[in-house]
N, C-alpha and C positions, 0 to 999 in steps of 0.2 A: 504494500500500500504506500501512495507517495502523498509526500504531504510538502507545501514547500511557505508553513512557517514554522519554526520548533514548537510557538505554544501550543498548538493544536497536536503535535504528534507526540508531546507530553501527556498532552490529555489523556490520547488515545492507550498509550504505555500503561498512563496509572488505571484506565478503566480496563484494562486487562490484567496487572499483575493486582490490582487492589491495593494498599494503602501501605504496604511493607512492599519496601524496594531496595534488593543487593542488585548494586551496577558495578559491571565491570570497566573500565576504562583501560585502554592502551598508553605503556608509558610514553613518555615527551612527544613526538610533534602527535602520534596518533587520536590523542584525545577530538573527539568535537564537542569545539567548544559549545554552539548554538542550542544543540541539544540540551548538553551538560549543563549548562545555564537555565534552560528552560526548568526544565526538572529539579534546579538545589531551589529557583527561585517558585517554585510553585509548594516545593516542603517547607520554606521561608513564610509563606502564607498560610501554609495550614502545618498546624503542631503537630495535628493528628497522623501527618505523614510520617514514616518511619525509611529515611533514605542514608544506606549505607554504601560510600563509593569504595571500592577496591580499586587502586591504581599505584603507579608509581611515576617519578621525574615528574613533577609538575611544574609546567614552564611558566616563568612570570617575568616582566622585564625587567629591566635591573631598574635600581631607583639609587639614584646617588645619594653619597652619605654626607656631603659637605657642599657649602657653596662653589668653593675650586671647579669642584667636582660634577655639578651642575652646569656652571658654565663650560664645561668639556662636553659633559656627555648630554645634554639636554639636547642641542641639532643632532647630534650621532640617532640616540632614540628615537628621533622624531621620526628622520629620515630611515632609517629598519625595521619600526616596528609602530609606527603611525599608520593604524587601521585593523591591527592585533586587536581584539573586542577581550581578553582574558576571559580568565575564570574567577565565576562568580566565589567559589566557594573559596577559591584562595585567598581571594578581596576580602571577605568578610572575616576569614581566621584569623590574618593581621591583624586586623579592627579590631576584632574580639566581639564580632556581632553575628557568628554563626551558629545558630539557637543547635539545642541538644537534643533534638531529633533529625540532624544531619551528621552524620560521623563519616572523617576522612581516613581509611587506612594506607597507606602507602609502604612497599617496602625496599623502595629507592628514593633518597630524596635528592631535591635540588641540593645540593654542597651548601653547607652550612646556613640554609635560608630558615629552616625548622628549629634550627640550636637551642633558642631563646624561648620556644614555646611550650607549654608546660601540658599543655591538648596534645599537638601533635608528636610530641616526642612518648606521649604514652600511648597511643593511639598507632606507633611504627610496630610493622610487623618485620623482625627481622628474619630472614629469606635468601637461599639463594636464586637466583633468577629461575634455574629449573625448577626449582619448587615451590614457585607461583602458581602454576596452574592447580597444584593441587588443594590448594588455598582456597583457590576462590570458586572451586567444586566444593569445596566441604562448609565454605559460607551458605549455602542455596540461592548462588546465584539467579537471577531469574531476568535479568536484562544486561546484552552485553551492546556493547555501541562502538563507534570509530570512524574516523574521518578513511574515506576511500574516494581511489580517483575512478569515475567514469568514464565507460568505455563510451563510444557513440552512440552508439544504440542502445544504451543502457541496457545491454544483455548480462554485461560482465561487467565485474568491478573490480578493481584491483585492491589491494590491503597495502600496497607501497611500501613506504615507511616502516608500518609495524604489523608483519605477519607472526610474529616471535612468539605472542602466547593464542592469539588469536584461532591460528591454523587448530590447535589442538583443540582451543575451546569446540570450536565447530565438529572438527571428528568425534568430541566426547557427545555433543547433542546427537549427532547420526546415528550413534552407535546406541542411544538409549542411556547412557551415563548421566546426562544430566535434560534437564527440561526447561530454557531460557529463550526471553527474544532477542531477534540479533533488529538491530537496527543500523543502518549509516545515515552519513551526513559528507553530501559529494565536497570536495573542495577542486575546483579546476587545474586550481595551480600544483597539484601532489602528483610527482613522479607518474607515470602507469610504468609500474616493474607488473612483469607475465611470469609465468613460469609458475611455481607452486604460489607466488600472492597474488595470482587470480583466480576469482572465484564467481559462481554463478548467479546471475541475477535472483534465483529461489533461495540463496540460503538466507537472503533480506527477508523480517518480517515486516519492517518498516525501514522509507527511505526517506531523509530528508534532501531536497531537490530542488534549489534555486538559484537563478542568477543573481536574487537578489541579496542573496546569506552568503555573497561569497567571499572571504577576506583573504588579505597574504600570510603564507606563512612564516611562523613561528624561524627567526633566522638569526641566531645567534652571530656574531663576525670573530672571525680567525683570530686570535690569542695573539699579539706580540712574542717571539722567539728574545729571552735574554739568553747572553753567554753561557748562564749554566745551562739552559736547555739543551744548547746546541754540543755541550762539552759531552750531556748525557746521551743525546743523539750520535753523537758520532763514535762513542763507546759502544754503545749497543751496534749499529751498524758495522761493527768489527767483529759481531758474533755473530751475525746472519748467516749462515751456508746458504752458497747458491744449489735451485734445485731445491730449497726448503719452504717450509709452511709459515706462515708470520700473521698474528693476531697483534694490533695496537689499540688503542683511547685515542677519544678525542682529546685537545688542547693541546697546547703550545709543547709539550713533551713530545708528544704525539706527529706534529709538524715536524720537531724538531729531527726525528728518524723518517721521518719520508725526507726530508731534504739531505741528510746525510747519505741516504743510501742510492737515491738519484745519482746525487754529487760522484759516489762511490763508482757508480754504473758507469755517467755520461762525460766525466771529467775525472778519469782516476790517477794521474799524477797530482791537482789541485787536492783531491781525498787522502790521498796518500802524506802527502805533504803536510797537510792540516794535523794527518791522525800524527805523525812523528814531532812535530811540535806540542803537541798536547800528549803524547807519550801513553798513546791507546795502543792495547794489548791485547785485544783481540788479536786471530790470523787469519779472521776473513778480509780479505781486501781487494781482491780482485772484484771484474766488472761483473754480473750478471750472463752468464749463457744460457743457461736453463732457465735461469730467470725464478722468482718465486711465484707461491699459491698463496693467496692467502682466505682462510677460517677464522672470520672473527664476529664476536655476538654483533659488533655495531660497523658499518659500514662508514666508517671517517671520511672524511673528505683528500685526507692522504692518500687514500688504495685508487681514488682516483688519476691524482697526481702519477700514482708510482704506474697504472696502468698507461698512460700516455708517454715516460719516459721510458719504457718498455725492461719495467723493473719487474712489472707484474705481469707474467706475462706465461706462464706453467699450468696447465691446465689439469679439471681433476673432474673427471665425468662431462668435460666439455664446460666447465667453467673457472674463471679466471678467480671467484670470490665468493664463497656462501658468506649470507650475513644474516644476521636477525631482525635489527632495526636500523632506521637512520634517523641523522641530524644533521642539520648544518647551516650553511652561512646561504644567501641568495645566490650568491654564483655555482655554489656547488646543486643545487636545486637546478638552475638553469643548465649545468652543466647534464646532469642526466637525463633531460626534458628533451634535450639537445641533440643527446649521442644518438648516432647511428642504432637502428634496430639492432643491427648484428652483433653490438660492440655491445650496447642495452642486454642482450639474451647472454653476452658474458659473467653478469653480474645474478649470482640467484640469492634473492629475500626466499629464506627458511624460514619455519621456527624454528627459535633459539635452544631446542632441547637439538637439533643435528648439529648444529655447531659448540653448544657448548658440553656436549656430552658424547661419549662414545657411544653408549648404549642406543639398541639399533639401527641395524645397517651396521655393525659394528667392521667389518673386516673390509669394507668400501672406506670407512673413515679412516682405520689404520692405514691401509693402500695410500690414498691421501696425502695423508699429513705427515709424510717424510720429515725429517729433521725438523719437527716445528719448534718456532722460538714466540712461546706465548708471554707478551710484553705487558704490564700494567703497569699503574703507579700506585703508589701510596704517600701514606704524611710523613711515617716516622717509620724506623727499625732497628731493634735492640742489637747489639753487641753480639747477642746469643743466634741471631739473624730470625726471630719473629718480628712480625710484620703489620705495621698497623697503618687502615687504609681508612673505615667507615665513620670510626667515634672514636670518644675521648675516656679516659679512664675514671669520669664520673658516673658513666651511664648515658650521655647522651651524645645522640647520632650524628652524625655528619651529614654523611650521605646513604651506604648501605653497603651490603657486602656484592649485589650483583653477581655477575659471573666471573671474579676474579679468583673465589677458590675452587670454582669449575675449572677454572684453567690450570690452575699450581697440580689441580690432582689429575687433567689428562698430560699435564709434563711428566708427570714417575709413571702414570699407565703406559704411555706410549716408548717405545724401544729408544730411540734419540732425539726426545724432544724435551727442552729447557724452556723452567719457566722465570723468568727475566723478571725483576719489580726496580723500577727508576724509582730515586729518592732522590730530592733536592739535599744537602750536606746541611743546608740551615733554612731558615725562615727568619723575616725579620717583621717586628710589630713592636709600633710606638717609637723608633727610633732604635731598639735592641735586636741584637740576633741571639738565636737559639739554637742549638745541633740537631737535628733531628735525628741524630745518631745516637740513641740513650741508652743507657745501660740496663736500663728497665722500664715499665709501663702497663700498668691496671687495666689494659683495656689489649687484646688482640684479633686481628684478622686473619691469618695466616699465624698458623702454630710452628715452633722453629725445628720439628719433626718435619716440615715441609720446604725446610729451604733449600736455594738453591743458589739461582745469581742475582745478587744487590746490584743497582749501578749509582752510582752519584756521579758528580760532575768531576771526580777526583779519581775515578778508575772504576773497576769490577771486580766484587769479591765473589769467587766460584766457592760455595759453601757445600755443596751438594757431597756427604758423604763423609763430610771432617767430622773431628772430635771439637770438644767444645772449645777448647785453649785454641785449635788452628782456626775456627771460626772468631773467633773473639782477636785475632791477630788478623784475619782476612778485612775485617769490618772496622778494624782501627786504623786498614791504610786507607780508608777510603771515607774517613771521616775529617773534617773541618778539624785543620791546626789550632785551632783555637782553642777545641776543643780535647784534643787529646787527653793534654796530662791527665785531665778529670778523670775522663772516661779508663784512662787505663790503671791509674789508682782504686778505682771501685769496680773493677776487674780482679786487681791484687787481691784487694781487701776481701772478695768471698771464693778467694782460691783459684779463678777460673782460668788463671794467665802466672806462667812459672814468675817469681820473684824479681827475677833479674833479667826478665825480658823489657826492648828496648823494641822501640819502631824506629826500624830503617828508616835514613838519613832522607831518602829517596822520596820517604812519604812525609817528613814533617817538614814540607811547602807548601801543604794545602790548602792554598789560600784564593779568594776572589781574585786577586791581582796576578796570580800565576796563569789561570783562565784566561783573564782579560789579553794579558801577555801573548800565550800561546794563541789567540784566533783574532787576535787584532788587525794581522794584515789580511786574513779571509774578509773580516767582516767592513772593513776599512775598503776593499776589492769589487764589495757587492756578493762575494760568494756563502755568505750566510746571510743572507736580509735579516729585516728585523719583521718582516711576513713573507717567508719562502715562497707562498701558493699564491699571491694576493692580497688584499685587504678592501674591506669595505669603509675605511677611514681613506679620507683623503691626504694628499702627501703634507699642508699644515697640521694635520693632527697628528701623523705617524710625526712627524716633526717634535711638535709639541711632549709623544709620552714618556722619552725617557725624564725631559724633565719634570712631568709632574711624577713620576713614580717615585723620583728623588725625595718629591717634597712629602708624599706618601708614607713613607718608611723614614722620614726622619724625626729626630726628636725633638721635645721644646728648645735644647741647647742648642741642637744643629739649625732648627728652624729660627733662634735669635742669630745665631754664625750668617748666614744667608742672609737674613732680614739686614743686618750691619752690612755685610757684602755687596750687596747690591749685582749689577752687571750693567753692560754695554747696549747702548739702543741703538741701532741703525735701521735699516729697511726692514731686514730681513726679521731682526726682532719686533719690531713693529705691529708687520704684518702678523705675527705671531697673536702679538696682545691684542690685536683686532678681532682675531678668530672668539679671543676670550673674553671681547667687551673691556677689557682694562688698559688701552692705549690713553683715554682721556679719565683717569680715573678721577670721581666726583668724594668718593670721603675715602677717612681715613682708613675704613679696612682695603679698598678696590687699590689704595694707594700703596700699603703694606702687601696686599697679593703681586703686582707691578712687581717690587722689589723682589719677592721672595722667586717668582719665576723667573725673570731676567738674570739673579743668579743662578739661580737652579741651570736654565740655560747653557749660562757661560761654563757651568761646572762640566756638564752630560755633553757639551760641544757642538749643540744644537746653534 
């Protein structure tokens, strides 16, 4: 049945399930929203209604936290995500005006958007991505929903994006397992991927269907690449075997190893050269002939990149990539809207149980996944090489565990395949830095019964198989000089590391300035941008962030240094302050911003 306004095919949902309603939702871009909206704002009016959403990622735009920060990113927003209508029910959680017969479970959140909330942190279902589905079978789902792109004839519809838990839901309903409406909500602009995410116009029990409900999607823009990223990318890229399997993340880590390994492919004296100044120890270095496959839950906007520089390029049942969901920036959207049919049927959207799990098909997936190097990130990781990715050691979430311990556990199933976790060596907040290399921590992701290979911007520690003293000596070269002594004092101190051991000469330089050193003439060259693939910021803004990241991360002391410091104003500054409204600043704060950015500027070389 089509209906082409939500509140009517709301109606129609709640006159059929009755007044108790488990909705399922598709994590990130899959949700519709139109729907979604109709249906939390029709439980908003009646108490009586009992509306429980199962989903995960809920996308919301960012909202700046400071006035700096506003006059940066308020034109950015406007211009990506002007005519994004959101979700009602996220709006109201903020607020704290979403009444208590609406309950939101999620078991992926946005990165750190949920921290602070005392609902939805009780309210997380923690999960790993496979066993979602069975989750939201054993809630009595009874409406599942999702944005899909239309065929022409609306015979067929595609599930794009996110066929990950979807495909299953639907085989459970066929088979008698469970008894749910499936509803969609076309969007124009979402990919058509064919192959298993399409599906027939029948398994719709309702369509929502208008020109007029049609908005842009959800388009996050590509990350800024800093030095450490690219220090960690190009360490990883040293592990890759050609002819092997490769699973990455979105964000700037994530860039950062599609750009290395391009580089690797399509420029390997410039890679070569890079990796022997930065002193990666990896031995893969050659170019690609085989080329890789890559299996990974989420289809980045990377494996695009890497398939056009013909990095990706190993095929496995006649495809170049199984994936489970996507995301990404407008170009990358455009980009697959784009591709060729042929090059389009290279890319298969599964659910996310074929990619992130052997079980079956299983001797087709081992076939496969030759030498896979399954890559993720995390926040922090102890000495003892656990691994913390989701939360904090009081209990509350981050973001979620996803399918990154699906992956650590098909790295030991699989005959030679390595599971990879990039750690940044610190974090800085409020002006301070912090190691994320700890000796300990209340809270893990990855148990140190499961390690393997760490990366930081300071090398790779291969753990896979040590004792615990060679692990704790593996992790302490690859942790922040700064940190050292600490950490290897409170090593000594509970026995784990002999007495009179010392870290090689070789690793106590691990410092930011060593980095900067080693890839400065890359990135000085153009051969590491500071967005490998693109950007959706224009070149005054890419201009503008290292110096506000400056001002971001530094302290009230740094920030008075600066403020006294001043900088240099000519054109080029100028036109900069214009971008941010502060060229004719009218009071004293816009006058003090002036100042703190023209140093900041002068400092970052902008």
């Amino acid at each position: 049945m089509k209906f082409e306004d939500a509140t009517s095919l709301a109606d129609a949902i709640l006159e059929r399930t009755g007044k108790k309603v488990v909705l399922a939702l598709p994590l990130g871009l899959g949700k519709p929203v139109h729907l979604a909206n109709a249906l939390v704002e029709r439980a908003i009016a009646d108490p009586s209604i009992s509306l429980r959403i199962f989903t995960a990622l809920t996308l919301e735009v960012p909202q700046p936290s400071s006035d700096l920060e506003r006059r940066f990113m308020g034109p950015v927003l406007e211009r990506l995500f002007g005519g994004y209508p959101g979700l009602t029910y996220a709006k109201a959680l903020h607020k704290g005006t979403l009444p208590p017969n609406i309950q939101v479970n999620e078991f992926f959140m946005l990165a750190g958007r949920w921290l602070n909330s005392p609902r939805q942190q009780q309210n997380y279902i923690s999960a790993n991505y496979t066993h979602a589905l069975r989750y939201i079978l054993e809630t009595g789902v009874n409406v599942v929903a999702q944005l899909v792109a239309p065929s022409q004839a609306r015979d067929r519809f595609s599930l794009s994006c996110n066929p990950d838990i979807s495909l299953d839901l639907l085989a459970a309903r066929r088979e008698g397992r469970a008894n749910f409406i499936v509803a969609g909500e076309t969007n124009f602009d979402l990919p058509y991927m064919g192959g298993e995410a399409e599906v027939e116009a029948g398994e719709f029990d309702f369509l929502l269907d208008s020109p007029s409900l049609q908005y842009p999607l959800f388009a996050p823009p590509r990350e800024p690449v800093s030095s450490a990223d690219y220090a960690i990318g190009l360490h990883i890229a040293g592990l890759i075997p050609d002819g092997g399997t490769l699973q990455i993340g979105i964000g700037s880590i994530g860039d950062a190893i599609g750009k290395a390994l391009v580089l690797r492919h399509s420029n390997n004296a410039a890679f070569s050269a890079i990796a022997d100044q930065l002193r990666v120890s990896g031995t893969e270095r050659g170019p690609f002939e085989a080329g890789l496959y890559g299996a990974s839950e989420m289809l980045v906007e990377s494996f695009i990149d890497l398939m056009e520089a013909g990095v990706l390029k190993r095929e496995a049942g006649g495809k170049l990539i199984h994936a489970g969901f996507f995301l990404g920036s407008r170009a990358f959207y455009e980009k697959l809207r784009a591709m060729p049919q042929e090059m389009r049927d290279k890319i298969a959207m599964v659910p996310v149980a074929y990619v992130n799990d052997l079980h079956g098909d299983e001797e087709r997936k081992r076939a496969a996944r030759q030498k896979a190097r399954f890559v993720n990130t995390a926040m922090m990781a102890t000495l003892t090489g656990a691994v913390v990715s989701d939360g904090l050691e009081d209990g509350r979430v981050v973001s979620g565990v996803g399918g990154q311990y699906n992956f650590v556990a098909q790295a030991f199933a699989l005959e030679d395949a390595r599971s990879v976790i990039a750690v940044r060596a610190t974090r800085n907040k409020d002006g301070k830095t912090a190691s994320n290399i700890v000796w300990s921590y209340g809270h893990m992701t990855i148990p140190r019964h499961l390690r393997d290979v760490i990366v930081t911007e300071y090398g790779v520690a291969d753990l896979r198989g040590k004792t615990d003293g060679e692990v704790v000596a593996e992790m302490l070269s690859i942790a922040d000089s700064r940190f050292q002594p600490e950490l290897l004092a409170q090593a000594k101190k509970a026995g784990k590391i002999a007495e009179n051991y010392q870290i090689p000469a070789s690793h106590t330089t691990n410092l930011p300035q060593r980095i900067d050193a080693a890839l400065g003439d890359a990135r000085a060259q153009g051969q590491l941008p500071l967005f490998p693939f693109g950007s959706d910021f224009t070149e005054e803004e890419q201009r503008l962030m290292p110096a506000l990241a400056k001002l971001r991360g530094a302290s009230r002391s740094d920030l008075a240094r600066l403020a006294l410091a001043g900088g240099p104003e000519q054109a080029e500054e100028t036109a900069l302050l214009e971008r941010m409204k502060l060229a004719t600043p009218t009071s004293f704060k816009e006058r003090l911003y002036k100042r703190l950015l023209l140093a900041a500027m002068a400092q970052t070389g902008q």
